[in-house]
N, C-alpha and C positions, 0 to 999 in steps of 0.2 A: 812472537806475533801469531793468533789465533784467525785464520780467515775460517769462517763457519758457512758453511754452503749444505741451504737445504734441497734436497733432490725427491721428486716426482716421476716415477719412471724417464722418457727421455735419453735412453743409454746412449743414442748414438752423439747428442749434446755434450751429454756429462763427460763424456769421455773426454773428446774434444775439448771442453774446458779444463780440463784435470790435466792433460797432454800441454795447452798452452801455460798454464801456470808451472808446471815444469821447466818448462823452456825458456819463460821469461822473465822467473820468479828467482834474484841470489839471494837475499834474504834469509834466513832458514825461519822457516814456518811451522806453525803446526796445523795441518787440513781437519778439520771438524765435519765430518763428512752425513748429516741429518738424512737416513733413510726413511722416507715420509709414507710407508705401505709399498712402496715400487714391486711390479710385475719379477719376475723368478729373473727375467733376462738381467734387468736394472742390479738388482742383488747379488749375482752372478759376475757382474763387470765388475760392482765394487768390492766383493771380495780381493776379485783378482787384483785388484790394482793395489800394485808396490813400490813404490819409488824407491831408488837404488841409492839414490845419493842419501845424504846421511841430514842435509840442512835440511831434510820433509818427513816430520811425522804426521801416522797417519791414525787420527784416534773417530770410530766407526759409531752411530745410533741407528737402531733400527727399529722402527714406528710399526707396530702392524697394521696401522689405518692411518690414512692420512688425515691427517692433524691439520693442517695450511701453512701456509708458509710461515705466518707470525710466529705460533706457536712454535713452528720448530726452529726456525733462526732464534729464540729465547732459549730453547733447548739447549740451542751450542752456543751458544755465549754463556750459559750459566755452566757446559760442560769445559770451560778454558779458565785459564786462570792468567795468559799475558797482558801484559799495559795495553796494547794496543788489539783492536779488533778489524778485521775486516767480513763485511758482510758482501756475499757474491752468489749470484742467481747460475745455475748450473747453465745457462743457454749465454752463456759468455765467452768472450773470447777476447784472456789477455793478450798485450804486444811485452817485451823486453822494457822493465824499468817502472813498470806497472803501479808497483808497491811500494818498491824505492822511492819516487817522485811521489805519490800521496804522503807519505810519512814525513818526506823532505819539508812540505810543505806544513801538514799540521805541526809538527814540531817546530817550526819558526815563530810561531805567534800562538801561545797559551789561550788564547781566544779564539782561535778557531776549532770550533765543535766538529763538524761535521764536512765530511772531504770525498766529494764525487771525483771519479779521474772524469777530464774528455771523453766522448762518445758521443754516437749514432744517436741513442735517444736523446744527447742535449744540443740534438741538429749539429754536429759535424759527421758526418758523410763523406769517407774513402771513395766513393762512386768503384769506379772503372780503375784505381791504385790498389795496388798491395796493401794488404794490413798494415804489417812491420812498414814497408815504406812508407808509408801514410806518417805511423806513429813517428820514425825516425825524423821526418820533416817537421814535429815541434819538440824537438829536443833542444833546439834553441830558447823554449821558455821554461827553461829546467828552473823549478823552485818557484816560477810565476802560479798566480792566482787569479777568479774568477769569483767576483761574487753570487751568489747564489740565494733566493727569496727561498728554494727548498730544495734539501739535496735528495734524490730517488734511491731507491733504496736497491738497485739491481746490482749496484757496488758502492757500497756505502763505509767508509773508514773512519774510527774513531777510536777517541783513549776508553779505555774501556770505565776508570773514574767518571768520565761523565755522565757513559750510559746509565752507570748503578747511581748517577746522582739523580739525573731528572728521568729514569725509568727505562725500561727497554721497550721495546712495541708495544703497543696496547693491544691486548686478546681480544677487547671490544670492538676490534675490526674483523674479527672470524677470520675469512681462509687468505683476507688481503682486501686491498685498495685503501688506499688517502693513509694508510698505515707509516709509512714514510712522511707524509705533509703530516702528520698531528707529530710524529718526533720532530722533527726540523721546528714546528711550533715551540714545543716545549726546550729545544735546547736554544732557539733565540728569545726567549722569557725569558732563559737565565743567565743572559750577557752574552750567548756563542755567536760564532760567524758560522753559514755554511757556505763553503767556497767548491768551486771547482779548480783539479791541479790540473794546469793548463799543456803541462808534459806529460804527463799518463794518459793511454790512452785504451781503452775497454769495448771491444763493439758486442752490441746486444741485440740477441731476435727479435725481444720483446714480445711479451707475453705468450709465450708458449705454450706452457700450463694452462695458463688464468683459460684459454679458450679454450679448455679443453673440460671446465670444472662446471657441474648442473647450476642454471640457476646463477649464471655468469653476469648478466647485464642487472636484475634483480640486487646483485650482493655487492654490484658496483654503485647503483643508487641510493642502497640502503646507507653503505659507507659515505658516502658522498652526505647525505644528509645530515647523519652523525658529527662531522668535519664541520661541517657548515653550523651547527647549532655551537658547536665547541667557539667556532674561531673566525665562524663571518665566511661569506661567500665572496670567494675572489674574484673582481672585475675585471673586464675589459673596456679597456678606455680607449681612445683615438682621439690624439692631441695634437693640434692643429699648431706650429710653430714660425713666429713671426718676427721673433729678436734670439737673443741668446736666452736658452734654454736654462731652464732654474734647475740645473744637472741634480742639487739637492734634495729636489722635491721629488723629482722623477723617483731618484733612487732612493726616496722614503717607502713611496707607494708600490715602486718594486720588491721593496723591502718585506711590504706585509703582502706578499701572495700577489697583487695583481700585477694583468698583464698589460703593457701598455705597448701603441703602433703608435708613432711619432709621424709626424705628417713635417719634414723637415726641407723647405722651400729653399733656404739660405747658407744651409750647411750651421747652422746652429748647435748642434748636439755635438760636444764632445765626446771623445772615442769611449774612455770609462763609463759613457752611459750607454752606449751600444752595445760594450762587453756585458752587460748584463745579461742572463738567459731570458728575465722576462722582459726585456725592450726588444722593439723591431723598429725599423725606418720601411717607411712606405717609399718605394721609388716614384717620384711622381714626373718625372722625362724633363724634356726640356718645353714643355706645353701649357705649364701651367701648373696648380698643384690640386685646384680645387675639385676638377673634374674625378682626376684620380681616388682622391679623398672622398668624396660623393658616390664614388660604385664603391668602393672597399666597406663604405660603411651603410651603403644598402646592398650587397648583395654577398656580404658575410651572415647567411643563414644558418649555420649549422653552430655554431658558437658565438651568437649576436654580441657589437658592442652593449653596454648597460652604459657606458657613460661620453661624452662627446665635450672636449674641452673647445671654445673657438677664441680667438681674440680677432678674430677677420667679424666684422657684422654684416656684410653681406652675405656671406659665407655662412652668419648661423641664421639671418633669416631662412636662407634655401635651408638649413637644418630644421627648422622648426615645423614649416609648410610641410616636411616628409615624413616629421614623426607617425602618420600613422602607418608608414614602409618602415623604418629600421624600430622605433621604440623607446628608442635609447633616450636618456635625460642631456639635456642642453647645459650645459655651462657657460656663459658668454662672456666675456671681460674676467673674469674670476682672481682673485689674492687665494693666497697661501692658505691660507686659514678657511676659506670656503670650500676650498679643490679639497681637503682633509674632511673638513664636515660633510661633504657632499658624500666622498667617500665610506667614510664611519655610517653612512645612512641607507644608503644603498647596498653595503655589505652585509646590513646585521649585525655587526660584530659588537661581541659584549665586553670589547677593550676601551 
């Protein structure tokens, strides 16, 4: 097993992450340790650090400038040579069974590509609990799965055959962003699942580095666009639900990147399609649902809906009267085959 970890100064992180992967890693590993230009301190720790037990080798690169992250997590992948890979952001912090449960799980199903554990950034949130206690409390879904429209790339598990089939990161993304959403693209083009192992569990600072590098919001749009030209701009919907939920369609459109907020009055939506990362359920009380429905979708301004499903016609009259507050396109009454063109249209996308 190869886990490739590239590093950006940040000593007092890396350490901490190198200390937990000791501690919760049985496995025997090989650490791919990508020094990416790091400060004398950075260089210094990783020298020092020698694991004692004999399951962790530790094989060292050292960059005299930094490269970005892509470039050098390709670095240590191409410097390993195990079936399996893990890809892991130095501002991490494994719990016990970390790696054992990601592996548990792609290894079950030859079809799944790409294996994020649990965590913080796919909104589970320890709050005010223990780490390990945290994690211990889903050790009950040992070998359960999560689907995933894309898996992030701050601990990213995979065979390493498939990387070398549909490619490793693309360099076209420079020092990072949407770098992880165009692989998860290409590894679900060519038949993969990306899931989440519902028993590993990983927390992350997020983005630590990234704000710390020139020209940071610039090289976040530029990728963003890039993405977007490749593979269609990912939507956000708010779908108004008035019988049982078409669980299928949901979890099509989930499927290709967008995100959708379910406006669920009746209890309609089954659990498998809540377990998605990209489904949400609007709480709407016991008052009603439209009202709620109605501010969620004017007064989400900072990442608008683009698209508004209704089967209520009351409900999309008042949608329509607002468009010049929220923007978003109406869909009213709509079949299968419309909610999809609607989509195909409004993304871009050249699938």
């Amino acid at each position: 097993m190869d886990i490739v970890i590239p590093i950006w100064n940040q000593p007092v992180l890396t350490r901490r992450c190198l200390e937990s992967i000791l501690r919760g890693t049985e496995l025997p590993v090989r650490l791919i340790l990508v020094d990416n230009g790091s400060s004398l301190e950075t260089q210094a720790a990783l020298e020092r650090f020698e694991p004692s037990s004999p399951r962790f080798q530790v094989h060292r690169i050292r960059n005299s400038s930094n490269l970005g992250f892509i470039k050098a997590v390709n670095q240590g992948i191409r410097a390993g040579s195990a079936p399996w890979v893990c890809i892991l952001n130095n501002d991490t912090v494994v719990t016990p069974g970390w790696l054992e449960e990601m592996l548990k799980v792609a290894a079950a199903d030859p079809k799944i590509g790409l294996v994020n554990p649990t965590s913080n950034s796919l909104g589970f949130r320890p709050g005010q609990v223990p780490l390990d206690s945290y994690a211990d409390g889903l050790r009950a879904y040992s070998g359960q799965s999560a689907e995933l429209s894309t898996a992030l790339g701050f601990c990213l598990f995979a065979r390493r055959s498939l990387l070398e089939s549909v490619g490793l990161l693309d360099e076209s993304f420079g020092m990072g962003y949407f770098d992880d959403d165009d692989l998860s693209r290409r590894v679900k083009a060519a038949g993969y699942r990306c899931v989440r192992a519902s028993a590993s569990y990983v927390f992350h600072e997020e983005r630590v580095s990234f704000r710390l590098l020139p020209k940071n919001r610039s090289a976040f749009e530029k990728n963003r666009r890039l993405f977007e030209q490749r593979w269609g701009r990912r939507l956000r919907i708010l779908w108004a639900m008035d019988r049982q939920a078409p669980a299928p369609l949901i979890l099509e459109l989930a499927a290709q990147g967008h995100w959708l907020t379910l406006v669920d009055p009746k209890g309609a939506v089954p659990g498998e399609v809540l377990a998605h990362a990209q489904v949400s359920r609007l709480n709407a009380g016991n008052g009603g649902w439209r009202l709620p429905a109605t501010l969620r979708l004017l007064l989400k301004r900072k990442k608008p809906f683009d698209l508004v499903i209704s089967p209520d016609p009351s409900w999309s009259r008042w949608v329509k009267r607002l468009r010049w507050l929220h923007r978003a396109r109406l869909l009213s009454g709509a079949g299968k085959e419309e909610i999809l063109q609607q989509c195909r249209t409004l993304s871009r996308s050249p699938l």
